[in-house]
N, C-alpha and C positions, 0 to 999 in steps of 0.2 A: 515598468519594464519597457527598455526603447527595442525599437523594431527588428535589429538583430537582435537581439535577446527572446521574443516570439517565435523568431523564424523556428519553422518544423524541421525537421529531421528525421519524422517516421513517415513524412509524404510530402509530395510536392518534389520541384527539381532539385531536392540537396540529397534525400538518398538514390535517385537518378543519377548523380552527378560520380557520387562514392561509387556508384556501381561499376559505373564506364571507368572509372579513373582503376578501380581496385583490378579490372578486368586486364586493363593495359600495363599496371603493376605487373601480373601475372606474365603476361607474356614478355614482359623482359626478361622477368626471374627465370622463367623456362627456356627461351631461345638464344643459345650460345652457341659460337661456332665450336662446337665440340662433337666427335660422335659420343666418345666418351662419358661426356657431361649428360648428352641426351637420353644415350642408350640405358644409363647405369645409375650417374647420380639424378635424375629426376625420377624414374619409377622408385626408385627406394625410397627417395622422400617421403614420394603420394604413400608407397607400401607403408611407411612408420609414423604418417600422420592419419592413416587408415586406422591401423591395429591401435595407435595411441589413442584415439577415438573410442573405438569400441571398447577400448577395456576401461575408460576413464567411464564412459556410459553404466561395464555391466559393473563397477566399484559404487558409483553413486543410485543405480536401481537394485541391482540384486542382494549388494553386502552391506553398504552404507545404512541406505534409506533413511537421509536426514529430510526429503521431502516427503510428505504423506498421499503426493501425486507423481505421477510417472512426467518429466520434463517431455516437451515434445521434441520429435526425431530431428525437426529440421532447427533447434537451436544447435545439437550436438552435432548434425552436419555444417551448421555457419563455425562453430569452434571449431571444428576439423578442418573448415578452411583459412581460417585464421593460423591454426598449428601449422596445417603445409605452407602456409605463408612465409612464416619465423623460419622455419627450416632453411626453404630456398631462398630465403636472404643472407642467411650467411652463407650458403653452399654458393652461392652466385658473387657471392665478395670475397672469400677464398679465391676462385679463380677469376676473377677479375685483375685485370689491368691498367695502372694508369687510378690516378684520384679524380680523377671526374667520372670515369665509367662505377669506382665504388661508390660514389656519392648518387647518383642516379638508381646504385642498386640499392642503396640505404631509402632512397625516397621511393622508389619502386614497391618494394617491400613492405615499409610503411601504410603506402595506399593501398594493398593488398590485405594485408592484416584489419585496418580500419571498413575494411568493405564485410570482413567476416563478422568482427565485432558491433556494425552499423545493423546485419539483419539478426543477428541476437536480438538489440534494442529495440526494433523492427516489431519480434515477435512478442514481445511485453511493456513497449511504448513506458519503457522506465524513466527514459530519458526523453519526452517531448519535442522541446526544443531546443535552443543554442543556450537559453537561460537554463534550465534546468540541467542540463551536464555540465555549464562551469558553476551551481551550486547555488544560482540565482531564484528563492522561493517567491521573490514580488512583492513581498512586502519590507519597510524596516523594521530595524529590532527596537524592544522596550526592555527596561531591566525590573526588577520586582521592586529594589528598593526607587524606583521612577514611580512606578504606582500608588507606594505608600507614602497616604496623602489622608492622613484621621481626619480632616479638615470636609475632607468630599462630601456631601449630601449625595444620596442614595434615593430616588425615587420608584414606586411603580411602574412598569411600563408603561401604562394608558392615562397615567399622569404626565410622561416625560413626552417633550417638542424638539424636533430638532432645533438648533440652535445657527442663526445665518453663519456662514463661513466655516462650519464644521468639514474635517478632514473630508477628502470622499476613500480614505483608503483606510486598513484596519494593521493591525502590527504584529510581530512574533514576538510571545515571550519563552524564551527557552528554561525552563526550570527542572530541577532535579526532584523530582517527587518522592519520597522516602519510601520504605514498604515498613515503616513502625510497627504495624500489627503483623502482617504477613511477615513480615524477615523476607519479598523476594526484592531480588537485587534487577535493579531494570538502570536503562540508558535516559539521560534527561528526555522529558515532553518537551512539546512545539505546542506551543497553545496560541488559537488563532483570538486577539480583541478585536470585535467590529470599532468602526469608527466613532460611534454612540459613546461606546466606552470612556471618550477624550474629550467629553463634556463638562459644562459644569451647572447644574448639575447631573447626575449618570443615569440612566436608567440602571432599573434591579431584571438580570437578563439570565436567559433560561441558558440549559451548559448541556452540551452534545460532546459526548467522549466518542471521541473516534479512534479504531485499531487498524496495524497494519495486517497485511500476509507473513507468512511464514516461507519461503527467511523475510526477514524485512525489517525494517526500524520508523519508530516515528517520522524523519525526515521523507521517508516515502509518498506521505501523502502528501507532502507540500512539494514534491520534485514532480514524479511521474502523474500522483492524485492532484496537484494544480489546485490546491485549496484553497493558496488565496484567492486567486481570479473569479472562484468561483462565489465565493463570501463574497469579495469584493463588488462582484456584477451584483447580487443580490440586495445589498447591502445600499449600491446606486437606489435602485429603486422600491427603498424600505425605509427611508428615513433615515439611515446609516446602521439599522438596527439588522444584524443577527442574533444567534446564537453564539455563548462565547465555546469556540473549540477547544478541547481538550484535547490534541492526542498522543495516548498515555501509550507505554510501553508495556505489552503484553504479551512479549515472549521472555524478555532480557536480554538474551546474544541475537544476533544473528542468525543460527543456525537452530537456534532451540525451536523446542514443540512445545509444551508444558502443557497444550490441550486446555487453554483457560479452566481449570480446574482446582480446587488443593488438593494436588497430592505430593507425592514425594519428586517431584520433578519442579515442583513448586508453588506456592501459594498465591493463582493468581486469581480467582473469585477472590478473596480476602481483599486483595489492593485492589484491584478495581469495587467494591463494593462497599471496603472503608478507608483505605487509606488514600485514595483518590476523593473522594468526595470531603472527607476530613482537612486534605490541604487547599483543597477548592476554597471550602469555608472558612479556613482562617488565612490565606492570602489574597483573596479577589472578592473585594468589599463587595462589587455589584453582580456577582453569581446569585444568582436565588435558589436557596436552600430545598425549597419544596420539589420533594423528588418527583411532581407531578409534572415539572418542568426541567427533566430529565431527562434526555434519550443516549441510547450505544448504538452504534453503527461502528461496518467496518467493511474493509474487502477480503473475498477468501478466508483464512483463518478468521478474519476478526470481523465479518460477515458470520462466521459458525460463532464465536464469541458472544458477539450482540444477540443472539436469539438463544444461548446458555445463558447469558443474564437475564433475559426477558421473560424465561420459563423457570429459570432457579429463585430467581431474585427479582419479581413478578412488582412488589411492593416498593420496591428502589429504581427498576428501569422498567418503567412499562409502556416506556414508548421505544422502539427499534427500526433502525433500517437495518438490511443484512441485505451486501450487495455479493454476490456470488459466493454462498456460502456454503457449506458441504452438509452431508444428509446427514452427519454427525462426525464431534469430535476424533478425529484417527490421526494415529504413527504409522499408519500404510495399511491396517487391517481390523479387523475389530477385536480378532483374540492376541494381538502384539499390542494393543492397546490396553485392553483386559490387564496383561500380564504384566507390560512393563509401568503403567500410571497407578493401576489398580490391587495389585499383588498378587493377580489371577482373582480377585473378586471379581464377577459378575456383577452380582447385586449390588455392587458398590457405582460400578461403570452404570447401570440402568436409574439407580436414582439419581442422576444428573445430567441422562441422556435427553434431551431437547425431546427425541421422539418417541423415548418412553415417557418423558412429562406429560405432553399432548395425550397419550392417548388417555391417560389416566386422570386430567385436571383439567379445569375449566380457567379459560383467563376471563371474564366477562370487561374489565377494565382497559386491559392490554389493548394497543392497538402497533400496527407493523408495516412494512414492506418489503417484500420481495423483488432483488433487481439484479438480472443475469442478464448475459450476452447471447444473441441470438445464436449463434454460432459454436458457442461455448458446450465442445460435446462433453467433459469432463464433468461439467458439474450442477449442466441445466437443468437435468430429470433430477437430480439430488434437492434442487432449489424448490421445482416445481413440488417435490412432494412434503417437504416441510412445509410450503405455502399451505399444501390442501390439509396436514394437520393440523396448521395454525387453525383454519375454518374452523374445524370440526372441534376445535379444543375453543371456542366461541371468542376467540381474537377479532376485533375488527383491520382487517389485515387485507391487501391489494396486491399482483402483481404485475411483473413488467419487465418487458423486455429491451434491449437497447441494439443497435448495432456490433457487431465483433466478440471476439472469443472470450478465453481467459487471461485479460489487458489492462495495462491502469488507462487505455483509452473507454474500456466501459467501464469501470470503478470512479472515474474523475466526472463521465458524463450519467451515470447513475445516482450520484449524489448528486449534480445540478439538477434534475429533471425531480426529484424528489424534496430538493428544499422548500417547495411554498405549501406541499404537503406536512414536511416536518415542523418548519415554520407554525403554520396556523396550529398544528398539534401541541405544541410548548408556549403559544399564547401572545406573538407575534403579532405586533395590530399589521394588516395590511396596508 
């Protein structure tokens, strides 16, 4: 990744610069020699990118509820200035005069808008830097039929050397993972190969399924989540050896919830607990099988995921990270969850609930991590009290806290700070 492609965008002088610039957008759009324009067509704007606002807000909290968390007030305030933005660009190019005064209002407007849409990104560091909003994950691509190669020898890890001149960087393979058993329908993986992988011969290398949030899609964690870089640095000084990433798609759309569960919203314990490890094993010679060199991790949603597998499916993932995960699976409530996953079964929702598991089952095997944002008021005391169940349900489990809120800047630096933990837990020589 060359050095514009790093550059930041959620700090330092580039969203400084969007500010100033979106700020002086603004006062073009607004200051016209008009009293007209001033008196009448700008408060009406503000008034209907006001009310546009709040009611887009009380549609997606009170009616919708496709998120299982309340968005924060000041993302729907950066859209609302972004909304008044678009307004007064064309209300300022209607009355404009002259193709260079519209064309100043065109770029006016522009940097206005880009300054609302900048502290959105601001507030969930989706987009990092200049690489990751034009689509740049950092590493290249491999293709499956590149892989397949029956010829390869397969080694142990603590048998395998690194080999002089081996790559120092690791590859995307993007593949569509089937749900054969499940029936659910999900969006191709991103699956991260370390460098090791491009040896000959390969070591036999432990598999880390990673999920995204809800909404979100696999791509997330290689945009906002920076997963190569982070494999990558790790990778520098490992002998080129990580874990091969997996990650798998665990909602389907975009917008879905399915609460990693099987129910009628979908069958995603199934794919993740067979049909995910079933294509592992017949596509990726050097994955090792032994689900003891296993782990799920994930952010948000798939931070609550990884520790539903870890407690449901104790015998197939019993190594976990859960980076800001919630005190349980929810659609915004525990009895709309009940109702609409469960049929209104109760006892359906608690044999599956993480913290009905603990209190009633012993993990003695399991081991885990807990990793939330300092700041993060939505869902710290949620983290912290599944961490103290894990204890008590005899997990050997840690927690930890990182700088900033609910962000893929603590979800990208949560998984670094925790790999040489994960690492040595899946059998990773140091």
């Amino acid at each position: 990744m060359g050095l514009s492609s790093s550059l930041s965008i959620v700090g330092g002088w580039v969203p400084v610069s969007v500010t100033i610039l979106g700020i002086l957008g603004f006062l073009w759009l607004i200051v016209y020699p008009s009293v007209r324009y001033l008196l009448i067509v700008v408060p009406v704007s503000v008034a209907v990118a006001v009310i546009g606002t709040i009611a887009i807000r009380h549609v997606i909290e009170d009616v919708w509820h496709p998120f299982p968390e309340p968005i924060q007030t000041k993302v729907y305030v950066s859209g609302g200035v972004a909304v008044l933005a678009a307004i007064l660009l064309v209300a300022r190019f209607i009355v404009g005069h002259g193709v260079a005064q519209k064309l100043v209002t065109v770029v006016a407007g522009l940097l206005a808008i880009t300054m609302g849409l900048s502290q959105i990104n601001i507030s969930f560091a989706a987009y990092p830097t200049v690489g990751a909003l034009m689509g740049d994950v950092g590493a290249s691509s491999v293709s499956l039929s590149q892989l397949d190669d029956h010829s390869l020898r397969v080694v142990p890890i603590d048998e395998w050397h690194a080999p002089a001149g081996m790559t120092s960087g690791g590859r995307i393979l993007t593949a569509t993972i089937p749900g054969t058993k499940s029936g659910f329908q999900t969006r191709p993986a991103k699956i991260y190969l370390p460098p090791a992988t491009f040896t000959t011969p390969t070591p036999l290398l432990p598999v880390l399924v990673l999920m995204a949030g809800q909404p979100g899609s696999p791509d997330d964690w290689l945009l906002g989540g920076q997963l190569v870089a982070t494999m990558d640095d790790f990778a520098r000084t490992h002998h080129g050896l990580t874990p091969i990433v997996v990650v798998a798609d665990a909602t389907g759309t975009e917008l879905a919830n399915p609460i990693c569960v099987d129910s009628k919203l979908g069958n995603v314990a199934t794919y993740l607990t067979q049909d995910v490890p079933d294509w592992v094993g017949q596509n990726l010679r050097n994955a090792d099988t032994a689900r003891t060199r296993w782990a799920a991790s994930g952010l948000s949603y798939g931070g609550t995921c990884s520790l539903q597998l870890a407690t449901n499916y104790p015998e197939l993932y019993p190594t976990f990270l859960d980076i800001s995960g919630q005190l349980e699976p929810t659609l915004g409530s525990r009895q709309r969850t009940i109702d609409v996953a469960f049929g209104g079964d109760a006892a359906a929702f608690r044999a599956v609930n993480p913290m009905d598991l603990m209190a009633t089952r012993q993990y003695p095997e399991s081991a885990g991590a807990f990793v939330v944002g300092s700041g993060d008021t939505e869902y710290k005391s949620g983290v912290q009290a599944t961490y103290e169940a894990a204890k008590r349900a005899g997990m050997d489990v840690h927690y930890s806290e990182v700088p900033g809120a609910h962000t893929f800047a603590v979800w990208s630096a949560g998984l670094r700070q925790q790999m040489p933990w994960l690492a040595k837990r899946l059998g990773i020589p140091e």
